[in-house]
PDB file of N, CA, C and O in Angstrom:
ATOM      1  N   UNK A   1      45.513 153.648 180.716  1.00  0.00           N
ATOM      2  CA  UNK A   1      44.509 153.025 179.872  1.00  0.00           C
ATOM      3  C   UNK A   1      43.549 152.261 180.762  1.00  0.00           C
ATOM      4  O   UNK A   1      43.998 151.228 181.260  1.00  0.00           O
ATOM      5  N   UNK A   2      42.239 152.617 181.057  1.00  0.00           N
ATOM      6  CA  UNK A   2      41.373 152.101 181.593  1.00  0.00           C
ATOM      7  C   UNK A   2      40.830 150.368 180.671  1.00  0.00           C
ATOM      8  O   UNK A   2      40.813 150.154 179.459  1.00  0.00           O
ATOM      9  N   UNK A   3      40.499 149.528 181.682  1.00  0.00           N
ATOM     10  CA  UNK A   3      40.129 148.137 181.733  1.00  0.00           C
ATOM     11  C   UNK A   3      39.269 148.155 180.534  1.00  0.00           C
ATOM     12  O   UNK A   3      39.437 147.337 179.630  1.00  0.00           O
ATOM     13  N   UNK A   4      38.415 148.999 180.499  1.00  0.00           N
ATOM     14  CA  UNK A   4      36.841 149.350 179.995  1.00  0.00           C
ATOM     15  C   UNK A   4      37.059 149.347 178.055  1.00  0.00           C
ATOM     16  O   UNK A   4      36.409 148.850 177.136  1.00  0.00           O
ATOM     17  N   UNK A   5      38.213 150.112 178.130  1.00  0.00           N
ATOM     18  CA  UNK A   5      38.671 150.177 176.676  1.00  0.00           C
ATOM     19  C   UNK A   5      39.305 149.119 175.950  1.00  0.00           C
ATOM     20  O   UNK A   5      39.634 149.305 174.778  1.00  0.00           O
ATOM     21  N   UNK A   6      39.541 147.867 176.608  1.00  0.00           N
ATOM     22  CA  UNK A   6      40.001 146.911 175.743  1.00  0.00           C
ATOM     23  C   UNK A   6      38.817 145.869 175.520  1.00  0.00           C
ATOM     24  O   UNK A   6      37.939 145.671 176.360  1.00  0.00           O
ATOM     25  N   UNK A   7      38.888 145.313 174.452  1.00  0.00           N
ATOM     26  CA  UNK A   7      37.842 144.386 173.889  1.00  0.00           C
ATOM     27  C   UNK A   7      37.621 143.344 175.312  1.00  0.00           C
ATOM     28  O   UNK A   7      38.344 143.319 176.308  1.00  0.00           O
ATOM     29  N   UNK A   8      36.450 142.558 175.055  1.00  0.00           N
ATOM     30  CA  UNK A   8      36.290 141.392 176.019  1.00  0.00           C
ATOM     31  C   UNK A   8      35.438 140.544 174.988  1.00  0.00           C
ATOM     32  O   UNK A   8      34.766 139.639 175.481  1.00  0.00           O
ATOM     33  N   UNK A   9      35.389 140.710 173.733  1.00  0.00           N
ATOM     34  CA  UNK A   9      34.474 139.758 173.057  1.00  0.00           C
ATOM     35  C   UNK A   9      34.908 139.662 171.488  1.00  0.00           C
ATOM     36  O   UNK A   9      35.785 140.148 170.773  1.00  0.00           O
ATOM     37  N   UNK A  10      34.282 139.150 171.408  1.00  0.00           N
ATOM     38  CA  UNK A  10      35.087 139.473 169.231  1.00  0.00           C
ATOM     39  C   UNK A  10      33.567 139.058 168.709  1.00  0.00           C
ATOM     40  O   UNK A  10      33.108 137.945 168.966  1.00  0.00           O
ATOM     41  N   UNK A  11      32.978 139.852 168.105  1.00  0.00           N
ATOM     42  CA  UNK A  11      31.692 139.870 167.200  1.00  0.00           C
ATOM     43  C   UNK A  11      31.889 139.304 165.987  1.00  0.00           C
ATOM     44  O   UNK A  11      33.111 139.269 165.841  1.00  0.00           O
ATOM     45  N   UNK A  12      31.338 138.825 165.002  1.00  0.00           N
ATOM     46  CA  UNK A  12      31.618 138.243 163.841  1.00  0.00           C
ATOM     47  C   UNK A  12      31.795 139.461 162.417  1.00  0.00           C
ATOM     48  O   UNK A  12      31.601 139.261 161.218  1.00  0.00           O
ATOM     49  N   UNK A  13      32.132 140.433 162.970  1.00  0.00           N
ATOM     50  CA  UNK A  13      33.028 141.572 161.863  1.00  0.00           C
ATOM     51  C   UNK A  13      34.263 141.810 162.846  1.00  0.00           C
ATOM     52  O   UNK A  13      34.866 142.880 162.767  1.00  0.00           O
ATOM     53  N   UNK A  14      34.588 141.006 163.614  1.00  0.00           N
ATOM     54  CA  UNK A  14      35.883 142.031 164.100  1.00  0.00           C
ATOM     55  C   UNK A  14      36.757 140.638 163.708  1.00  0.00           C
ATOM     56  O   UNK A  14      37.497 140.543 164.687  1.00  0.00           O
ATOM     57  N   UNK A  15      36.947 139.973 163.185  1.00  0.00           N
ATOM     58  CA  UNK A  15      37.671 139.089 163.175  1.00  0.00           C
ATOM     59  C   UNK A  15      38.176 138.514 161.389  1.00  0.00           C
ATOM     60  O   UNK A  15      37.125 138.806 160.819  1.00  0.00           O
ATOM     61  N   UNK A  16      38.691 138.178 160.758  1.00  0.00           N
ATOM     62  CA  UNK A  16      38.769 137.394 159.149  1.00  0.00           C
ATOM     63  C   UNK A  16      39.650 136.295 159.522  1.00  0.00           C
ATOM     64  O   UNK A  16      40.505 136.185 160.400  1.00  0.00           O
ATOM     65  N   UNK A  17      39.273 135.619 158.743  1.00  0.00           N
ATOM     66  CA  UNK A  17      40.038 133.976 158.018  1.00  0.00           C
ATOM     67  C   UNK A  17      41.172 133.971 157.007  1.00  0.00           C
ATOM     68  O   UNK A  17      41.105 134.842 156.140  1.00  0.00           O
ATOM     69  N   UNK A  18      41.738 133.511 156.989  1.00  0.00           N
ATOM     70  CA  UNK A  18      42.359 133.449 156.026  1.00  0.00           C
ATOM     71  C   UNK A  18      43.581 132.254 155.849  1.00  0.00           C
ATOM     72  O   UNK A  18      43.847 131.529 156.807  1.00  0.00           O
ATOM     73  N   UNK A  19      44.231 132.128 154.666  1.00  0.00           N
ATOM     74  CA  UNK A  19      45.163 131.090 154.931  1.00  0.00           C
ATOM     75  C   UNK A  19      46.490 131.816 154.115  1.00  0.00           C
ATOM     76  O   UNK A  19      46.582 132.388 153.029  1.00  0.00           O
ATOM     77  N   UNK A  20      47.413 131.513 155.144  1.00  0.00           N
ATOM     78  CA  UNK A  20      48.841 132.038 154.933  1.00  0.00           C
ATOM     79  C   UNK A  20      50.038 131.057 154.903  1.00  0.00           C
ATOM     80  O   UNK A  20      50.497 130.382 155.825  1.00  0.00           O
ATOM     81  N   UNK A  21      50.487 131.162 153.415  1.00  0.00           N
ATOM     82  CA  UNK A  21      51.632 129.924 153.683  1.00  0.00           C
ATOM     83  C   UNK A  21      50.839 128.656 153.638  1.00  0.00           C
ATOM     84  O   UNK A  21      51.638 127.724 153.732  1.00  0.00           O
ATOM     85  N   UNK A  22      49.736 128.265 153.545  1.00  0.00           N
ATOM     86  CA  UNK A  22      49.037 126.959 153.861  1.00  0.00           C
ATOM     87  C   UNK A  22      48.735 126.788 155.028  1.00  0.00           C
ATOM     88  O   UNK A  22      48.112 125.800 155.418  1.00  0.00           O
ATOM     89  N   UNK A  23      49.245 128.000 155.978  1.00  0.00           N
ATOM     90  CA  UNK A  23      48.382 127.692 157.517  1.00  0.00           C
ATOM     91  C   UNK A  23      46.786 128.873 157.397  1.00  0.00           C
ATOM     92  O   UNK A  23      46.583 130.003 156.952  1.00  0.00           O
ATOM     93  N   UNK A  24      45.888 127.724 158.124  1.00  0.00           N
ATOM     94  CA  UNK A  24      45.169 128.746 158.611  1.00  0.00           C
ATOM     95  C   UNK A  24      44.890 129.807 160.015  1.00  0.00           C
ATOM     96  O   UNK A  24      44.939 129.564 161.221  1.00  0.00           O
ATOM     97  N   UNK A  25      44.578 131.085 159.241  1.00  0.00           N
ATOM     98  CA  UNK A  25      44.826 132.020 160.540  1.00  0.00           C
ATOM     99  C   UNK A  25      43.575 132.374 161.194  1.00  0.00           C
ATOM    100  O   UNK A  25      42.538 131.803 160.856  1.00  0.00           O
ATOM    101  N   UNK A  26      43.582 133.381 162.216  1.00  0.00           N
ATOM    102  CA  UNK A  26      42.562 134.655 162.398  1.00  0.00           C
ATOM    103  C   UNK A  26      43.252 135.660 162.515  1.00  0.00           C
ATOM    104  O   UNK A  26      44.155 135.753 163.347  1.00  0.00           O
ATOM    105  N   UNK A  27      42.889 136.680 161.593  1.00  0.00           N
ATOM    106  CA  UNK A  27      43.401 138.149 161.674  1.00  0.00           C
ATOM    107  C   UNK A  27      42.158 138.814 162.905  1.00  0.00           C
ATOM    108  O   UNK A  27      40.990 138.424 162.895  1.00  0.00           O
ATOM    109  N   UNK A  28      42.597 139.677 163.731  1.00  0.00           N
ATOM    110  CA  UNK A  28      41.894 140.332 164.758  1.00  0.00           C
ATOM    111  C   UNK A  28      42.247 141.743 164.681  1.00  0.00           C
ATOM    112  O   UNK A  28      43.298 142.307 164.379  1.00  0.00           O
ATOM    113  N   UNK A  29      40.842 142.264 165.112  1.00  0.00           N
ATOM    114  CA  UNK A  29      40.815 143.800 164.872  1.00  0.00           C
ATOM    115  C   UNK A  29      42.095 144.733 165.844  1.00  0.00           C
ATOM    116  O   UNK A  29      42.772 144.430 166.827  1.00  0.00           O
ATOM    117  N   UNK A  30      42.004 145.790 165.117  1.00  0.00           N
ATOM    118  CA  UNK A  30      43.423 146.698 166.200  1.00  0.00           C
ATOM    119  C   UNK A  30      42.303 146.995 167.454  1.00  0.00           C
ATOM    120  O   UNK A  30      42.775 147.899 168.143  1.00  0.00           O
ATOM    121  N   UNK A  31      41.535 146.735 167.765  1.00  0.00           N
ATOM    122  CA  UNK A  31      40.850 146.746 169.308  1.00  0.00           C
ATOM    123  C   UNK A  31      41.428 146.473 170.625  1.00  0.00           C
ATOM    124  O   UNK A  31      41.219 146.913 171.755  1.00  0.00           O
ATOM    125  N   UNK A  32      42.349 145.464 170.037  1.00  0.00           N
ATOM    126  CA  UNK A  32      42.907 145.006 171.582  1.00  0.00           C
ATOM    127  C   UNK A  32      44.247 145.767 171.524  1.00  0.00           C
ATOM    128  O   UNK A  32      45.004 145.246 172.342  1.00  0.00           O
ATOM    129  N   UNK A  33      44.804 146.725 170.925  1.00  0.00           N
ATOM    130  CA  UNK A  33      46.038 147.053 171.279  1.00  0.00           C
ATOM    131  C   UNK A  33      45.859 148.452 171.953  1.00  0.00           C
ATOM    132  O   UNK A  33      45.009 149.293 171.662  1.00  0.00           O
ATOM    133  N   UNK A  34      46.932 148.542 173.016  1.00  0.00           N
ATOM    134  CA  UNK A  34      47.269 149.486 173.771  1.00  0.00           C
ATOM    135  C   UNK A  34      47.281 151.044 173.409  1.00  0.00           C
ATOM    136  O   UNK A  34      48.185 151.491 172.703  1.00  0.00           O
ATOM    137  N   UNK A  35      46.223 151.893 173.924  1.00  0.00           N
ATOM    138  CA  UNK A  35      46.218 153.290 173.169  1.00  0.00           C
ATOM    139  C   UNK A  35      47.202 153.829 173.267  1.00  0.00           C
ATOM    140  O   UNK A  35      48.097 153.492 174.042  1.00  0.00           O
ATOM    141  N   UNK A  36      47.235 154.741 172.528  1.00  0.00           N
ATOM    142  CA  UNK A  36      48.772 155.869 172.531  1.00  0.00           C
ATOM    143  C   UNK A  36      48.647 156.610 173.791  1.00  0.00           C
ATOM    144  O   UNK A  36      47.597 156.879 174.375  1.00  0.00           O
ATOM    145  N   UNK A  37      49.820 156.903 174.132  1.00  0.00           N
ATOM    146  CA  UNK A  37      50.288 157.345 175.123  1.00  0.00           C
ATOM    147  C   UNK A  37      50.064 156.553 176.199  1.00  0.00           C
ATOM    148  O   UNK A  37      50.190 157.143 177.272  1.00  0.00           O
ATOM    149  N   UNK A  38      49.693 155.089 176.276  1.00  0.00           N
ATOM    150  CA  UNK A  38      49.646 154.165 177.664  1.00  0.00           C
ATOM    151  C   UNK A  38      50.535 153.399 178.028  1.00  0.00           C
ATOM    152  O   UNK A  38      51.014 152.792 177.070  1.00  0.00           O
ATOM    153  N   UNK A  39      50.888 153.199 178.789  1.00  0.00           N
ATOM    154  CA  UNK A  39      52.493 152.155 179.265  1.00  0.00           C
ATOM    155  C   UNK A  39      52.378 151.074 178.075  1.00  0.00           C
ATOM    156  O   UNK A  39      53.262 150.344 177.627  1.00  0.00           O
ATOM    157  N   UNK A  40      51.077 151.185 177.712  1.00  0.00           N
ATOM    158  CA  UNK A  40      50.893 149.474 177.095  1.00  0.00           C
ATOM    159  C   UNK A  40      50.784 149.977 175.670  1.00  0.00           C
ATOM    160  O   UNK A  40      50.202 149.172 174.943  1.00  0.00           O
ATOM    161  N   UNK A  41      51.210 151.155 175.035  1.00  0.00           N
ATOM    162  CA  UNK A  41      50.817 151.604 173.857  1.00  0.00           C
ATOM    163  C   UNK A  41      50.778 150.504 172.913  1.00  0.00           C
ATOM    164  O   UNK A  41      51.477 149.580 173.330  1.00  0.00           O
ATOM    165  N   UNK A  42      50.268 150.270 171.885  1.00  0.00           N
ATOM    166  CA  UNK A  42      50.728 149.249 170.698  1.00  0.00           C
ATOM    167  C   UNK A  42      50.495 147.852 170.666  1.00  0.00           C
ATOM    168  O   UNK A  42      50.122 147.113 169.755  1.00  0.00           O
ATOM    169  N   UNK A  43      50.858 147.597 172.115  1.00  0.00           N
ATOM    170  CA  UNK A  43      51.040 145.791 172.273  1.00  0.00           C
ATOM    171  C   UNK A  43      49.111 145.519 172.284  1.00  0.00           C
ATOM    172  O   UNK A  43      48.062 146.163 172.284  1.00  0.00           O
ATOM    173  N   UNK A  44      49.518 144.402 172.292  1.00  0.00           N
ATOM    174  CA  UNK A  44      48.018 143.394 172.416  1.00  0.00           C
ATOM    175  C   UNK A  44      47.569 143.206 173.431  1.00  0.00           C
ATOM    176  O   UNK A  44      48.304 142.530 174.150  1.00  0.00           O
ATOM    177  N   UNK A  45      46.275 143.623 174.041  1.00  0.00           N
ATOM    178  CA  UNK A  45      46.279 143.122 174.925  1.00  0.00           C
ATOM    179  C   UNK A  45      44.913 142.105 175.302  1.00  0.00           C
ATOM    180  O   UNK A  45      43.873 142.762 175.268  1.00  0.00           O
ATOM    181  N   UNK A  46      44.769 141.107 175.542  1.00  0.00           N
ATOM    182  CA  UNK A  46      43.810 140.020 175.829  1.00  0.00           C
ATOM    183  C   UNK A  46      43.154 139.579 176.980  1.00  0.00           C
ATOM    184  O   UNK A  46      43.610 138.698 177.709  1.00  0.00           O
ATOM    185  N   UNK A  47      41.938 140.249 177.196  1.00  0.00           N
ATOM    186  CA  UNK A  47      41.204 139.896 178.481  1.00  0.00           C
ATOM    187  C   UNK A  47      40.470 138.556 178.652  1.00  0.00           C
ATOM    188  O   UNK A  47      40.127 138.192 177.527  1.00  0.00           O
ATOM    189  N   UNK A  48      40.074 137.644 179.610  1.00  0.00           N
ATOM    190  CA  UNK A  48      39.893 136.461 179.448  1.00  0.00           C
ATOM    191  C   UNK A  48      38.651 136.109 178.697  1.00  0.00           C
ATOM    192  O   UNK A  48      38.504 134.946 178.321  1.00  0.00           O
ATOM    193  N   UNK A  49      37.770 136.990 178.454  1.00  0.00           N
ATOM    194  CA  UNK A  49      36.292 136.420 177.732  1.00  0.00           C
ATOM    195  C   UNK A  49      36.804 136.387 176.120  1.00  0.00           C
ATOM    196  O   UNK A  49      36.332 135.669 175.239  1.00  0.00           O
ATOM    197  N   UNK A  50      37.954 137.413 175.979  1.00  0.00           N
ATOM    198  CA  UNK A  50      38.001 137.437 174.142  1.00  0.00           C
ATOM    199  C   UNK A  50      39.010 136.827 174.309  1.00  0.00           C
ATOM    200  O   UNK A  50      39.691 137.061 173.310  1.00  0.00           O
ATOM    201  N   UNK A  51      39.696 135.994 175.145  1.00  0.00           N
ATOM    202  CA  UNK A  51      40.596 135.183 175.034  1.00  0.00           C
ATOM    203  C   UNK A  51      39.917 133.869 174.754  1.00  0.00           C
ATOM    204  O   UNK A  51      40.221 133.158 173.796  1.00  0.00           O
ATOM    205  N   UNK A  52      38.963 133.573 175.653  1.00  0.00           N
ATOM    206  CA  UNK A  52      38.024 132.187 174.833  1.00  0.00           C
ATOM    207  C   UNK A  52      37.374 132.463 174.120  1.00  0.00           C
ATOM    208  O   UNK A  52      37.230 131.602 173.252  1.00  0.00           O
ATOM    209  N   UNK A  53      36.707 133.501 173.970  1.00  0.00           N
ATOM    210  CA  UNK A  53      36.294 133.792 172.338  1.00  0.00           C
ATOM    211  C   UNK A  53      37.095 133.626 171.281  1.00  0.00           C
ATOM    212  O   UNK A  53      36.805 133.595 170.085  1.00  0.00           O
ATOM    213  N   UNK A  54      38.181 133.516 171.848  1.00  0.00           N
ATOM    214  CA  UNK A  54      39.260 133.456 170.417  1.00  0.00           C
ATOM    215  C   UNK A  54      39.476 132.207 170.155  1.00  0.00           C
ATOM    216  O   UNK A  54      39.215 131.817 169.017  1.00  0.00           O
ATOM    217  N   UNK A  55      39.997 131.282 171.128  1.00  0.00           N
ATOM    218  CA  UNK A  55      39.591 129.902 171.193  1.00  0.00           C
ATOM    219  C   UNK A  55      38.869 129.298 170.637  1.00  0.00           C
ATOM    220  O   UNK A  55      39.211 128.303 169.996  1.00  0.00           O
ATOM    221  N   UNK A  56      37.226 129.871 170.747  1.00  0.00           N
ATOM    222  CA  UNK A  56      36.197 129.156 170.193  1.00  0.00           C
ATOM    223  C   UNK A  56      35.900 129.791 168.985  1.00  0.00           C
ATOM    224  O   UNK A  56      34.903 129.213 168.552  1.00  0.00           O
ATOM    225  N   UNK A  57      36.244 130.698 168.191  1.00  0.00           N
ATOM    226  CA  UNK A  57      36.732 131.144 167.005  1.00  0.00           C
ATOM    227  C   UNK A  57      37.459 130.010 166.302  1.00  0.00           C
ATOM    228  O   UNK A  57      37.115 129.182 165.459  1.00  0.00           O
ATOM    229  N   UNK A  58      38.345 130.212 166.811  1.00  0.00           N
ATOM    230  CA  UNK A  58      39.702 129.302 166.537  1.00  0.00           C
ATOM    231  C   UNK A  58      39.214 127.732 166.274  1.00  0.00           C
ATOM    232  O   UNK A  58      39.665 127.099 165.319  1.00  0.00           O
ATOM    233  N   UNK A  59      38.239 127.152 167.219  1.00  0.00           N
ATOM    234  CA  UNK A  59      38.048 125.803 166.728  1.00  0.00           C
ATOM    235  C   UNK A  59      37.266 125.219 165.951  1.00  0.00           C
ATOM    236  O   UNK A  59      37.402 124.126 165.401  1.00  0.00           O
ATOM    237  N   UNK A  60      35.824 126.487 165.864  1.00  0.00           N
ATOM    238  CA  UNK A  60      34.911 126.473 165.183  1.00  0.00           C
ATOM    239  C   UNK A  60      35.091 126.797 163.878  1.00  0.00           C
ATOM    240  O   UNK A  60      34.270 126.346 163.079  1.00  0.00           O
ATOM    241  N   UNK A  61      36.248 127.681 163.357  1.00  0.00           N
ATOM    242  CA  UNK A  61      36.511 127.931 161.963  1.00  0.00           C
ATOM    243  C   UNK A  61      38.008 126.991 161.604  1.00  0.00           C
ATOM    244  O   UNK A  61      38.786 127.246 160.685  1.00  0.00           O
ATOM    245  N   UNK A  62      38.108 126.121 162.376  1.00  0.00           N
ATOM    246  CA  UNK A  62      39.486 124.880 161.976  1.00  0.00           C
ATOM    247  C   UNK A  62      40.753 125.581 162.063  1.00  0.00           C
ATOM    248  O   UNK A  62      41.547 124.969 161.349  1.00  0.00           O
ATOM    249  N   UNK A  63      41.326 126.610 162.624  1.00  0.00           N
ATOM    250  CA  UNK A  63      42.474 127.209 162.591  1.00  0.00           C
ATOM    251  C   UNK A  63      43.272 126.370 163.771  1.00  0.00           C
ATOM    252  O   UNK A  63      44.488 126.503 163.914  1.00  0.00           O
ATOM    253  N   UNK A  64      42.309 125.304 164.785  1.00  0.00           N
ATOM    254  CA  UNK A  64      42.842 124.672 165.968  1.00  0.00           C
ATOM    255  C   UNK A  64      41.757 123.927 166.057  1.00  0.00           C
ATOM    256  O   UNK A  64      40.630 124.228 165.664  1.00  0.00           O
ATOM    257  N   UNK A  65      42.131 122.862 166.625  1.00  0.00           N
ATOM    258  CA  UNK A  65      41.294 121.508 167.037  1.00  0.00           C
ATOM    259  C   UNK A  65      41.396 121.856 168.687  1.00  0.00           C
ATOM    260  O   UNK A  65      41.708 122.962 169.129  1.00  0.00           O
ATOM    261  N   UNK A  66      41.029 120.538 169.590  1.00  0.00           N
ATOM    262  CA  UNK A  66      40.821 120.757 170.827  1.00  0.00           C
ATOM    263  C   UNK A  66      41.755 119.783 171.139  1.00  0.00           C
ATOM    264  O   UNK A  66      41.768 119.514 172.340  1.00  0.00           O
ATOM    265  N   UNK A  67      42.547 119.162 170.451  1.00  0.00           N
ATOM    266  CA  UNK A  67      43.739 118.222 170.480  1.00  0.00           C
ATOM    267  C   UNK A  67      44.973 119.327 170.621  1.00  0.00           C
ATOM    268  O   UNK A  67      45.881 119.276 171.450  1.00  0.00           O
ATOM    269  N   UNK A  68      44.756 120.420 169.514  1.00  0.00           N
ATOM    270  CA  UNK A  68      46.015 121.232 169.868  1.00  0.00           C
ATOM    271  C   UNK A  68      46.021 121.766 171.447  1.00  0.00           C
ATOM    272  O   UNK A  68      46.908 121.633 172.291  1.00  0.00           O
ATOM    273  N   UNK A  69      45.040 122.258 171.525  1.00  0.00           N
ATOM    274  CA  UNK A  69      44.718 122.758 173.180  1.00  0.00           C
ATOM    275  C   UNK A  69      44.809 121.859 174.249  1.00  0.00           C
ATOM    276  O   UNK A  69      44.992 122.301 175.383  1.00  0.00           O
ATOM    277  N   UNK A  70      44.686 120.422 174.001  1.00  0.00           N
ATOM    278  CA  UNK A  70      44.828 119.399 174.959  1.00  0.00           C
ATOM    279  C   UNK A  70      46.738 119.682 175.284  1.00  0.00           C
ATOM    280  O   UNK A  70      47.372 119.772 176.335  1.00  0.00           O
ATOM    281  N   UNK A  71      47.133 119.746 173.899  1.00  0.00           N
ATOM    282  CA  UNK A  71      48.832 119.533 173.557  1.00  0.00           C
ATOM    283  C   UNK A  71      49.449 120.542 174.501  1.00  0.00           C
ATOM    284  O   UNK A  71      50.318 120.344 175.350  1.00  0.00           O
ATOM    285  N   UNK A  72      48.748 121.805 174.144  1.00  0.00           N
ATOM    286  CA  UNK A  72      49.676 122.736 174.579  1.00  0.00           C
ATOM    287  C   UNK A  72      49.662 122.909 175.999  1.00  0.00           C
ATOM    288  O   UNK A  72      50.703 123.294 176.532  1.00  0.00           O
ATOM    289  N   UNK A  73      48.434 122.637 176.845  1.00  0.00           N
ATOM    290  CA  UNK A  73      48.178 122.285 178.586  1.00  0.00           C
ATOM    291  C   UNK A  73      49.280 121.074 178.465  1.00  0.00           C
ATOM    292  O   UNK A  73      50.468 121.395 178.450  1.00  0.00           O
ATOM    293  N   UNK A  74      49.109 120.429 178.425  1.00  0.00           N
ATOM    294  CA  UNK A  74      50.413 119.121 178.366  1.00  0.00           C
ATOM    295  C   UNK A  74      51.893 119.701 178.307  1.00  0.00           C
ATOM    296  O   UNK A  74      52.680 119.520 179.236  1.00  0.00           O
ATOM    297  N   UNK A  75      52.270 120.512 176.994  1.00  0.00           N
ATOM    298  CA  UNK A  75      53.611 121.098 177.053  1.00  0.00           C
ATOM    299  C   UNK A  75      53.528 121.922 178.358  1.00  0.00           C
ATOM    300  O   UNK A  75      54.560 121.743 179.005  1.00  0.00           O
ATOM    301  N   UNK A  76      52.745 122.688 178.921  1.00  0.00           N
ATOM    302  CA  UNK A  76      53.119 123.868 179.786  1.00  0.00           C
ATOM    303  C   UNK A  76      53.171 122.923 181.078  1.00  0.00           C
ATOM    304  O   UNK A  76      54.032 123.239 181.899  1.00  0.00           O
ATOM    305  N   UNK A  77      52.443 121.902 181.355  1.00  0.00           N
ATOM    306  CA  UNK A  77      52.600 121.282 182.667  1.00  0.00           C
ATOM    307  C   UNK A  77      54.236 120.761 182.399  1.00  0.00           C
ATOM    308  O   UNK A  77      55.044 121.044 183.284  1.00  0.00           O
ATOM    309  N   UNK A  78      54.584 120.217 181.528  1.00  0.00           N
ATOM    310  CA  UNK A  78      55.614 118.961 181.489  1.00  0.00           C
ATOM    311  C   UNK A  78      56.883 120.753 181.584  1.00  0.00           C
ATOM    312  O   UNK A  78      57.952 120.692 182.190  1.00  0.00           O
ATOM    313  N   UNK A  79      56.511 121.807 181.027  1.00  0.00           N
ATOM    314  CA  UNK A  79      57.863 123.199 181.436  1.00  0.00           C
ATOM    315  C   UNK A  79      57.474 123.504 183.013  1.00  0.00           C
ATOM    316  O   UNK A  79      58.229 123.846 183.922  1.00  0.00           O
ATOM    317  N   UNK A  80      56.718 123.379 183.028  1.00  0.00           N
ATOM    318  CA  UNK A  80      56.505 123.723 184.671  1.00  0.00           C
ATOM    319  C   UNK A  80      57.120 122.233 185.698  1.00  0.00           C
ATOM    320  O   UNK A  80      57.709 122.185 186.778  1.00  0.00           O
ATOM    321  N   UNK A  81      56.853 121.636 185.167  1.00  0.00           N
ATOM    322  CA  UNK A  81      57.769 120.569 186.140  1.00  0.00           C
ATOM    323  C   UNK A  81      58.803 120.662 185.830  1.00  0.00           C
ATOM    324  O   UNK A  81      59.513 120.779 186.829  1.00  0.00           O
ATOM    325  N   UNK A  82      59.716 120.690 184.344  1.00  0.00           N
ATOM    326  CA  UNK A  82      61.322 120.629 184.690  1.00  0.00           C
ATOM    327  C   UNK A  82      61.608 122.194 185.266  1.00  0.00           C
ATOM    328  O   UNK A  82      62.787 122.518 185.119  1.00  0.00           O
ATOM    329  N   UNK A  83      60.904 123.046 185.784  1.00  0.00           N
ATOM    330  CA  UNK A  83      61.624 124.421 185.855  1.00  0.00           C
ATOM    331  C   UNK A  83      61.645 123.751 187.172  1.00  0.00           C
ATOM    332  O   UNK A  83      62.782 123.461 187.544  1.00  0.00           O
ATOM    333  N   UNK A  84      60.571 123.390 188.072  1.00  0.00           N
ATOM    334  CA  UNK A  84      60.411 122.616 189.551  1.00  0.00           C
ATOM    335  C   UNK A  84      61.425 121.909 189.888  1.00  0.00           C
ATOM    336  O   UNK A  84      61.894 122.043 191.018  1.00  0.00           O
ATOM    337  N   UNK A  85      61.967 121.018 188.987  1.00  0.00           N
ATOM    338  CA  UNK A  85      62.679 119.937 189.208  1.00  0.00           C
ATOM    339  C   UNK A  85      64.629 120.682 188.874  1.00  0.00           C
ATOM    340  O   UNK A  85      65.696 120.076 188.969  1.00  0.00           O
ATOM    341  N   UNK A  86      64.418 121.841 188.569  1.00  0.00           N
ATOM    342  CA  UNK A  86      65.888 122.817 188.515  1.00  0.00           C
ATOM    343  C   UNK A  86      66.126 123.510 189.214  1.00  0.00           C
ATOM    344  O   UNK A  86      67.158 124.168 189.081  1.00  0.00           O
ATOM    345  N   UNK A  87      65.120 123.726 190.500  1.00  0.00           N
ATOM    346  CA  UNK A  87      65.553 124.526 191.456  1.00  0.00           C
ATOM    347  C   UNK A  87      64.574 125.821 191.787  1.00  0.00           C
ATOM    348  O   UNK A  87      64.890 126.627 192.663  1.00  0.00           O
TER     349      UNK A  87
END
């Protein structure tokens, strides 16, 4: 599966809103998943421009604040130090 074929952006039809359970989501187009017959068939895959596009999706339509994103850099530093601190 060539680079070329997976999304790098999300346009404002490739994406919906919605709320599930009382959370809000983004549903995303089957664009980013792995063509048939590629090692990567099926799965998702996320290149870094539609990865902050998704982000800024994400904060601009309230599905995430920039507090959650502060949180979750915070959790991954504080797993990366106890994995450091185990050897």
């Amino acid at each position: 599966m060539a680079l070329d074929e997976i999304a790098n952006q999300i346009t404002d039809d490739e994406f919906a809103l919605d709320t599930i359970q009382g959370e809000r989501v983004i549903i995303t187009s089957p664009i980013i998943l792995g063509t048939a017959g590629s090692e990567w068939e099926g799965s998702p895959i996320f290149r870094r421009d539609y990865l902050l596009a998704l982000l800024s999706h994400s904060i601009r339509h309230k599905v995430l604040n920039a507090a959650d994103i502060d949180a979750a850099l915070d959790l991954s530093a504080a797993r990366d130090a106890a994995c450091q601190a185990c050897g």
